[in-house]
N, C-alpha and C positions, 0 to 999 in steps of 0.2 A: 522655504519649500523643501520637501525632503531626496533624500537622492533619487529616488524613483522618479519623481515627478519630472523631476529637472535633467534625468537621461535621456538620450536620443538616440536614434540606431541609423544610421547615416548609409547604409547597403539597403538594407530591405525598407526604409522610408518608414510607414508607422506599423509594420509588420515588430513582432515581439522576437526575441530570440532566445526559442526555448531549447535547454539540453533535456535529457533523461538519460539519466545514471541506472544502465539495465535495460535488456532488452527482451528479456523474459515475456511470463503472460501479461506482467499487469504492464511492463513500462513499453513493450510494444505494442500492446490495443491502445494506451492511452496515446502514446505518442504517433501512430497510423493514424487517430483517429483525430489529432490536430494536425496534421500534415494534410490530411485529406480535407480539412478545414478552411484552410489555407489563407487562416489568420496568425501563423506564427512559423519561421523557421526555425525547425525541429534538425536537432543532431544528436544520434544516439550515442553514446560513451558507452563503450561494455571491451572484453577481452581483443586481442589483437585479431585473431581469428573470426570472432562472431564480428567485426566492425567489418574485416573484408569482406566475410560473404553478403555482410546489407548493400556495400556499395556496391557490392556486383550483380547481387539479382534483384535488392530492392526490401521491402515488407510487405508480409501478404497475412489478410485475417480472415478467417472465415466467421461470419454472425449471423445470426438467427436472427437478432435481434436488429441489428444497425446496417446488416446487407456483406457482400465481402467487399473486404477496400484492400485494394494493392498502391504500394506509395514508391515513388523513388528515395532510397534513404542517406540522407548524410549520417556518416559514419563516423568517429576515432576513440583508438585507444586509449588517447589523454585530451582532455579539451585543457584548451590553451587562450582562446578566443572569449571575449567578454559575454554572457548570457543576460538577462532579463530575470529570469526563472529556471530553476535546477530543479528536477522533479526525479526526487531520488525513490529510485523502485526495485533497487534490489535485495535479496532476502536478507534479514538481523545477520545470520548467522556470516555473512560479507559484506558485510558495511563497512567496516576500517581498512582493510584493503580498498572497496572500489571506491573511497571516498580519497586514497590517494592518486586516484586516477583523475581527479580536477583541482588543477593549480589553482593556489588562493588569488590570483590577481583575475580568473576567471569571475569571478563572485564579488567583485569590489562590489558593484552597483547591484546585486543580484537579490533574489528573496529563493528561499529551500522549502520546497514541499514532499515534505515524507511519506510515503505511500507506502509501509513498513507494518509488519505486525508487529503487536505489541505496545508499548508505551515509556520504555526506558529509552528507547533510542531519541526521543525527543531532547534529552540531557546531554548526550554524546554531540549533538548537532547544534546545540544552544552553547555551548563551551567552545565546539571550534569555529564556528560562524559568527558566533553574537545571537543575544535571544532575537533581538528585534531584525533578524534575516530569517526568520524560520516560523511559515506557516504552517500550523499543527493542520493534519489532515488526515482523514482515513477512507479507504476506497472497501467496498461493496461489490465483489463480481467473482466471475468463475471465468479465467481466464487460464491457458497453456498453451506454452511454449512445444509444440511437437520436432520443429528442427529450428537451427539458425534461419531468423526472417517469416518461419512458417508460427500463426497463431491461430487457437482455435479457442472462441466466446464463447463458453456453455454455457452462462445464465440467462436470465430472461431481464438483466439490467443492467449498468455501471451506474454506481451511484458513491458520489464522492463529497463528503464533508469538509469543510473545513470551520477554523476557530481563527479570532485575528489574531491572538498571541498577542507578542508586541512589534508586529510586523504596523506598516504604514497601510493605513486604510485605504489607500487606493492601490496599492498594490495586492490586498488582497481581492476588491473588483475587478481588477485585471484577472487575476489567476480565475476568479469565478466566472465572469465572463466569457473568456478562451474555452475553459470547460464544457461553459454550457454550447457555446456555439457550435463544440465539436460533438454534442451528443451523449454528453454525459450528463445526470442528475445532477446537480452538483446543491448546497445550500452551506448557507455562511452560520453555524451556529455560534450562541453567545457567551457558551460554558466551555473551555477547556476539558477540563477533567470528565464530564459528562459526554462528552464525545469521543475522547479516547476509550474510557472505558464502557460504554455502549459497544464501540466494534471489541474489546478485548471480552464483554462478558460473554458474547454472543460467539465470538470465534474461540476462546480457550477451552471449554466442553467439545466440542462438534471436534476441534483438529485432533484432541489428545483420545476421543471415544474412536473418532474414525480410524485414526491411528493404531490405537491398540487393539480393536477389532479388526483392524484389515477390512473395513466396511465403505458401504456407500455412503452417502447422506440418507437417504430412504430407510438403509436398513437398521442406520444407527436410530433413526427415530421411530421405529416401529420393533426391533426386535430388542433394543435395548432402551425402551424410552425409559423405562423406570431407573434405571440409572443417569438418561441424561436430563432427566430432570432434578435428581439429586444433584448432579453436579452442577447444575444452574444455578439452583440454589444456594449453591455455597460460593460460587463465582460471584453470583450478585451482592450476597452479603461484603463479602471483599469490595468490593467496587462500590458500594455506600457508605464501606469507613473510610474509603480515599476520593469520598466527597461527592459521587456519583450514584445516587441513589437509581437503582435497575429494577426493572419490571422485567422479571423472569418468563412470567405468561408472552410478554410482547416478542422476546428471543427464540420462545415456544413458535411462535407462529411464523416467524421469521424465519426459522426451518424449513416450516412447513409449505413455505412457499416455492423453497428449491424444487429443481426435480429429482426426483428418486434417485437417477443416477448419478446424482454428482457427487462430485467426490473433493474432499477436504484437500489444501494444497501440502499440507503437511503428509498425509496419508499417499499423495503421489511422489513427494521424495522419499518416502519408506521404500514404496514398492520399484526406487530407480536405485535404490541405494546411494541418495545425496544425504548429505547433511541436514539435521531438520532443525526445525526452531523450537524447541521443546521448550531450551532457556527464555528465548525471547516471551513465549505464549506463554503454558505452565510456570516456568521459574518467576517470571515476573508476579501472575497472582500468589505464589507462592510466597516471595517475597512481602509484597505489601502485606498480604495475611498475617505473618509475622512482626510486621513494624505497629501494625493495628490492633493487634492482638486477638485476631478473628482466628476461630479456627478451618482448616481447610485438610482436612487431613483426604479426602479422596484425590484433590490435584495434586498434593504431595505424595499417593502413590503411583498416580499416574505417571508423573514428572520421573521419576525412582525408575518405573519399569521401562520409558523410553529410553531414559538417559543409558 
């Protein structure tokens, strides 16, 4: 039997014990929205400061969609404690730092689900864990962080994939399951690569147009479509020499589904003056473009003007 199978959690009885690395939009709607589930003890890992104000006031989310859910939150700076499930959410651009915020003997028995843009971080997490500890995943929503603890949902879904990798098959039903019970979309796809670059075809246009326009989602689709449909174009050609054949039209509509006002997560650290994931998003197709020998030459100006 595999380690999964053969763990046990001896406090909480058959309750799972999940951390999240990040407590931003995406890793505190998911993680409020398993706490509020109240099939898994949930502990958030994020800076010393955002850990104290969870334990002290708690997580609060505001949704259109799923209702508001306020949780009491277990909080620390360093998880020390053995986990289940590490559901790593915080941006590329801090990942090696907050990934020294959880001691390897936390993760003996653990499986890693990345909730990260991009597609190279899958490498960086398969090297220091083992591949078969890392369920490839990618998440679907419009989520922000407005203060520590405070979250606001602005899409009209969460919807979360995952791939088995060469994680253990019941550990990835566990991970599916948990999800869906907490209200999330979730579905187990059979492709890797088609999965990854699904979310990157569809998010690298949208972050780098919204970005460089200083735009909505609405207005980049209406006032600049004819460009973001060029650059779709050349995103998906990328994304079917690294084995992931993309339907540009389906990303098109995928769009269109947002509402007008939202806004790309990248185009809101522009306008906070954080750090963006330019590398992660752009550099990455920018990269494989070059090892494939497709050309890409519009995300390679885009990538140029944000860097």
């Amino acid at each position: 039997m595999s380690d999964w199978t053969t763990k046990t959690t001896t406090v909480h009885g058959s309750m799972r014990e999940v951390a999240v690395l990040g407590a931003g939009g995406v890793g505190g709607l998911v993680g409020a929205l398993l706490a509020r589930a109240g099939d898994a003890a949930v502990t958030f890992v994020a800076r010393d400061e955002t850990a104290a104000s969870l334990r002290e006031h708690g997580l609060h989310v505001r949704s259109g969609q799923l209702g508001d859910v306020e949780v009491a939150a277990r909080a620390t700076a360093q998880l020390t404690e053995p986990v289940d499930v590490l559901l790593v959410a915080v941006k590329a651009t801090g990942l090696t730092d907050a990934l020294d915020r959880v001691a390897p003997e936390a993760l003996a028995g653990a499986v890693v689900v990345p909730l990260l843009n991009g597609v190279e971080h899958l490498d960086v997490l398969r090297s220091r864990y083992g591949s078969e500890r890392v369920v490839p995943a990618v998440i679907r929503v419009e989520a922000t962080r407005v203060a520590p603890g405070e979250i606001v949902h602005g899409s009209p879904f969460v919807e979360i994939d995952l791939a088995p990798g060469d994680a253990p098959a019941d550990a990835v039903d566990t991970v599916r399951d948990l999800l869906a019970r907490a209200g999330v979309t979730v579905r187990v796809r059979p492709d890797e690569a088609a999965l990854v670059w699904a979310k990157l075809s569809f998010l690298a246009p949208l972050a780098l147009l919204t970005t460089r326009h200083r735009a909505t989602i609405g207005e980049v689709r209406t006032a600049h479509r004819d460009e973001l449909e060029a650059l779709v174009a050349e995103v998906a050609a990328v994304a079917t020499a690294s084995g992931a054949p993309s339907d540009p039209a389906a990303s098109l509509a995928l769009y269109d589904r947002f509402p007008a006002g939202a806004r790309s997560s990248m185009e809101r650290d522009a306008e906070a003056g954080r750090p963006l994931e330019v590398d992660a998003i752009g550099g990455a197709v920018a990269r494989a473009a070059a090892r494939h020998g497709v050309a890409a030459p519009r995300t390679a100006r885009l990538v140029a003007e944000l860097s």
